[in-house]
RORONU-940606 format. One record per residue (C-alpha): residue in three letters; residue number from 1; x, y, z. Coordinates in steps of 0.1 Angstrom, whole numbers, m for minus. Layout:
N
[ALA,NUM,[X,Y,Z]]
...
% end
This chain:
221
[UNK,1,[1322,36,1512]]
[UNK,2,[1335,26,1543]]
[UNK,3,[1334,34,1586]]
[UNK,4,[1368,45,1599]]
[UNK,5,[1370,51,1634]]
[UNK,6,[1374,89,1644]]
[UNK,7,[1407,101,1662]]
[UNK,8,[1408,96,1693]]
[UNK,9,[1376,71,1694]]
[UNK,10,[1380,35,1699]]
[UNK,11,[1354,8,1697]]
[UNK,12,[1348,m8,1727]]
[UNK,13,[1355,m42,1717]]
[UNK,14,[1331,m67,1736]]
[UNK,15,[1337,m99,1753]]
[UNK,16,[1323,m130,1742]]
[UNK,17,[1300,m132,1774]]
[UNK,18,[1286,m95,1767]]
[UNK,19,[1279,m104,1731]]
[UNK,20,[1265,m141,1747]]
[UNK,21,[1239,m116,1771]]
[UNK,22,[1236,m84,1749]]
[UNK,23,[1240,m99,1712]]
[UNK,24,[1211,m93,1683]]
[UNK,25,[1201,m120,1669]]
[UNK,26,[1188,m125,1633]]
[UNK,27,[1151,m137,1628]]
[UNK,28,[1150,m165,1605]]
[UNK,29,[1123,m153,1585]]
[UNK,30,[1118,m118,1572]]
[UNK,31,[1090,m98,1552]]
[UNK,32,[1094,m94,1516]]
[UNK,33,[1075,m66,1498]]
[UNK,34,[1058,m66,1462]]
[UNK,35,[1047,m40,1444]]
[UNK,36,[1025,m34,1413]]
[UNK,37,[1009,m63,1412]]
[UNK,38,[976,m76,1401]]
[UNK,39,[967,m67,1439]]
[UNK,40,[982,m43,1446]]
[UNK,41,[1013,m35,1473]]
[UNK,42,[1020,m64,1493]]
[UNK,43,[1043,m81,1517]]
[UNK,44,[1049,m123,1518]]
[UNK,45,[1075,m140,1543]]
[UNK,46,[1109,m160,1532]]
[UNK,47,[1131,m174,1548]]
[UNK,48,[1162,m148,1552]]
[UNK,49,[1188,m140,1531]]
[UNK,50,[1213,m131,1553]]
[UNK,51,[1204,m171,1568]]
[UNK,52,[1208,m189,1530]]
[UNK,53,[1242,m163,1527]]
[UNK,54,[1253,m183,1561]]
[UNK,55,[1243,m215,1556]]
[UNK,56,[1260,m215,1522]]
[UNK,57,[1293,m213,1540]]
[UNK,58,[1283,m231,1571]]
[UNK,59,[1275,m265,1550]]
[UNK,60,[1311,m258,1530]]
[UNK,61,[1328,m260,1564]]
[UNK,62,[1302,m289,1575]]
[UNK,63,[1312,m309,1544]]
[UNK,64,[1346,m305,1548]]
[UNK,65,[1344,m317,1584]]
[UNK,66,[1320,m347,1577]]
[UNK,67,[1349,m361,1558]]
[UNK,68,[1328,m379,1534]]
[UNK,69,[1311,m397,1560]]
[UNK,70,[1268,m391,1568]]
[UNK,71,[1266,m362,1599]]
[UNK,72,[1239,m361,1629]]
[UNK,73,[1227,m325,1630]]
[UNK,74,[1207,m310,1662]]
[UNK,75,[1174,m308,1656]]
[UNK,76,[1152,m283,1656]]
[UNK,77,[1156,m254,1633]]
[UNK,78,[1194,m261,1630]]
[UNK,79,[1181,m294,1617]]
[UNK,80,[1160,m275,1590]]
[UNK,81,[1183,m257,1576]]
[UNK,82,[1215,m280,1576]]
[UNK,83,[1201,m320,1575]]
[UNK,84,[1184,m324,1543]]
[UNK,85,[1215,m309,1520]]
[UNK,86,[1237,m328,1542]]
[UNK,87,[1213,m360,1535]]
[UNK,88,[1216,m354,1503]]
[UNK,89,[1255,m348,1495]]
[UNK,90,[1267,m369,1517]]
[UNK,91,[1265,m412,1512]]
[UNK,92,[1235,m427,1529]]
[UNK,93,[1236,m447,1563]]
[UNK,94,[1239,m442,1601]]
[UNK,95,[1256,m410,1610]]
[UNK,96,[1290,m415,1619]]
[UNK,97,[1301,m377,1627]]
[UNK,98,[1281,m360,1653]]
[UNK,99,[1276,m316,1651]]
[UNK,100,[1264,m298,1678]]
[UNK,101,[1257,m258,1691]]
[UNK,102,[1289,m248,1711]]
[UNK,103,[1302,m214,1721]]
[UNK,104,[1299,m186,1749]]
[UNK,105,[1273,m192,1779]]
[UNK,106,[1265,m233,1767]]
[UNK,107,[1277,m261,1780]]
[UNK,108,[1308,m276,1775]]
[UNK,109,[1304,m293,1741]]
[UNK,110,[1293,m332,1748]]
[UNK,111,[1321,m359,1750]]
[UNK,112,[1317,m371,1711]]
[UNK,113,[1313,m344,1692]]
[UNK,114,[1328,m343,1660]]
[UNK,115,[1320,m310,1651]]
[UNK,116,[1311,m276,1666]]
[UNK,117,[1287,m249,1654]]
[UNK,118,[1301,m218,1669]]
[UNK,119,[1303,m178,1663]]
[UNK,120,[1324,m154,1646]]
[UNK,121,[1330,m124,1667]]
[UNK,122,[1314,m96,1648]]
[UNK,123,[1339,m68,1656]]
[UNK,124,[1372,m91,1651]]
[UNK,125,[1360,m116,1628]]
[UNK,126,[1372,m144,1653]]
[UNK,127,[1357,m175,1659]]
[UNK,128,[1352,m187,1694]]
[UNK,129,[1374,m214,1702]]
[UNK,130,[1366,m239,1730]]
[UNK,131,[1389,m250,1753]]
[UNK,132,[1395,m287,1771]]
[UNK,133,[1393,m321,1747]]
[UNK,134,[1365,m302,1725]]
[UNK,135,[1396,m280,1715]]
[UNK,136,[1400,m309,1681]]
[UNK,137,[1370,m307,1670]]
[UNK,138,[1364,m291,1639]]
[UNK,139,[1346,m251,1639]]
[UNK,140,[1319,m243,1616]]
[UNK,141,[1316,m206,1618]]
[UNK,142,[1285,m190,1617]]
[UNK,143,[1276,m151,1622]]
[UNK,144,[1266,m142,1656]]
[UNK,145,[1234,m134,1648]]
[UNK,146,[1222,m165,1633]]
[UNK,147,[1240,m184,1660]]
[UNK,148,[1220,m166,1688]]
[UNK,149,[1190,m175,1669]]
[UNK,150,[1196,m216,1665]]
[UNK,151,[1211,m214,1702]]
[UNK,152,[1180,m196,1717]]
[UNK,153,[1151,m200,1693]]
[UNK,154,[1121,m174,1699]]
[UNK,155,[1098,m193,1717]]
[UNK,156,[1067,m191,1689]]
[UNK,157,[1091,m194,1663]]
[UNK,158,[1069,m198,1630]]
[UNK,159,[1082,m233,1616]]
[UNK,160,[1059,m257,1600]]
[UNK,161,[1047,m279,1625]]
[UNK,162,[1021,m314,1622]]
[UNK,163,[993,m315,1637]]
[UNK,164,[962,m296,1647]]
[UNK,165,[953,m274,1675]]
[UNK,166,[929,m292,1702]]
[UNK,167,[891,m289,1695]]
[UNK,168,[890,m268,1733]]
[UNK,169,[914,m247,1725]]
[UNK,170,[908,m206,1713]]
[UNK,171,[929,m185,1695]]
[UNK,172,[922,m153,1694]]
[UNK,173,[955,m141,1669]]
[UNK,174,[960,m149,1636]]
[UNK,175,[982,m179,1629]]
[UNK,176,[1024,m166,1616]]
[UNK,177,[1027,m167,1583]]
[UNK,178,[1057,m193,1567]]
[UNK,179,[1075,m196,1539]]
[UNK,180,[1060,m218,1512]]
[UNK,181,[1089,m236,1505]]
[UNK,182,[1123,m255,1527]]
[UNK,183,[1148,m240,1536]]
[UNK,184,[1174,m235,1503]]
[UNK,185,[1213,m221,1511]]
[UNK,186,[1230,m202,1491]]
[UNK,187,[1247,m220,1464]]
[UNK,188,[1269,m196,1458]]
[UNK,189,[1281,m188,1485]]
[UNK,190,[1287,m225,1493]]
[UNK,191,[1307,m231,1459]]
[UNK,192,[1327,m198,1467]]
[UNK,193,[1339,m210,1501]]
[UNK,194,[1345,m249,1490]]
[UNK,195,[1368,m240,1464]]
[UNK,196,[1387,m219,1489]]
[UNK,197,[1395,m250,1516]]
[UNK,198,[1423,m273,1509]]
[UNK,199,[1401,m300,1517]]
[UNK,200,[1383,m295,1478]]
[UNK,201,[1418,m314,1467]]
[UNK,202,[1400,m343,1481]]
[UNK,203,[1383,m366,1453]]
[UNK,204,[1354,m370,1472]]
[UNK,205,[1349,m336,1482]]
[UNK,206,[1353,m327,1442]]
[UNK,207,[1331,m347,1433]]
[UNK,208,[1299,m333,1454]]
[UNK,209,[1315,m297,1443]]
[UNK,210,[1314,m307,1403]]
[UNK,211,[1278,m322,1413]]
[UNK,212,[1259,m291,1428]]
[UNK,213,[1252,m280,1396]]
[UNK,214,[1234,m313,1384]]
[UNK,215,[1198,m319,1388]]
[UNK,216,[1204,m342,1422]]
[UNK,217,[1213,m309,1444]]
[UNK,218,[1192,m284,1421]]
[UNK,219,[1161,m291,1449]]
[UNK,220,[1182,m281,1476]]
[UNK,221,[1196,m245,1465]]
% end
């Protein structure tokens, strides 16, 4: 089953600063409900499948660009979900490729940047381009939900944080719940869009595809 478009009715097709100012965004987390178990109807939070589906073929795109070299994510939430598989597929050492959030209502992307996190339009399935010298730097597309989400983070966003709250300090809600594990993408989804780049020719790019099966990567997926 499919939408068609009725005769004589045509979407509306927004611009990339209305979908910037109007756009949903997709909540990392989501709610996962259990039933019949030994207590009983239930509900525990994970991190969201429509984020590991992303991620999957956001780090295919992200290996590709890194060109075997180690890459410098953003930090923050991007951080948690890209760094540690990129830590851990890629060879060891300083970063020498440097990603970073680009797209509709940001900045122009930093002189340096290697690589640019950016949307896919949702109703044309194109990805904002950036104009200027950032124009050669390689895209990794991500839906424009989850972009929204990395780009402007809810500010009480529940990710594990160190630390204790100060002795003076009341709370009078509960604390979020998280999820009791790291963030894992979609492995997949990430072997289904690497074996679909030219770059997988590359020896070196093989090589972390014929290894994501191996023990090394099985932590990470």
């Amino acid at each position: 089953m499919h939408r068609v478009p009725a005769d004589g009715i045509h979407p509306v097709r927004l611009s990339w600063a209305q979908l910037a100012e109007k756009g949903e965004a997709i909540p990392p987390f989501e709610p996962i409900a259990t039933w019949g178990g030994p207590s009983g109807s239930n509900h525990y939070w994970s991190w969201s499948p429509r984020w590991e589906a992303a991620a999957g073929q956001a780090l295919a795109h992200l290996l590709t660009a890194s060109q075997g070299e180690p890459v410098e994510i953003p930090g923050g939430l991007t951080a948690d979900v890209f760094q540690r598989a990129l830590d851990t597929l890629l060879p060891g050492g300083p970063p020498k490729r440097r990603a970073v959030l680009a797209g509709p209502g940001r900045p122009s992307p930093e002189a340096g940047a290697d690589i640019l996190l950016v949307p896919v339009h949702p109703q044309t399935g194109r990805t904002w381009t950036p104009a200027g010298p950032a124009a050669s730097a390689y895209l990794v597309p991500l839906p424009l939900g989850v972009w929204l989400s990395l780009v402007s983070p809810q500010p009480h966003l529940p990710v594990p944080a160190s630390g204790r709250i100060p002795q003076d300090v009341l709370r009078d809600d509960p604390l979020p719940l998280l999820p009791n594990y790291l963030f894992r993408a979609d492995r997949e989804t990430l072997q289904h869009t690497l074996v679909r780049l030219p770059a997988v020719r590359s020896p070196w790019l093989r090589t972390i595809l014929d290894n994501l099966t191996q023990a090394t990567s099985a932590h990470l997926f």
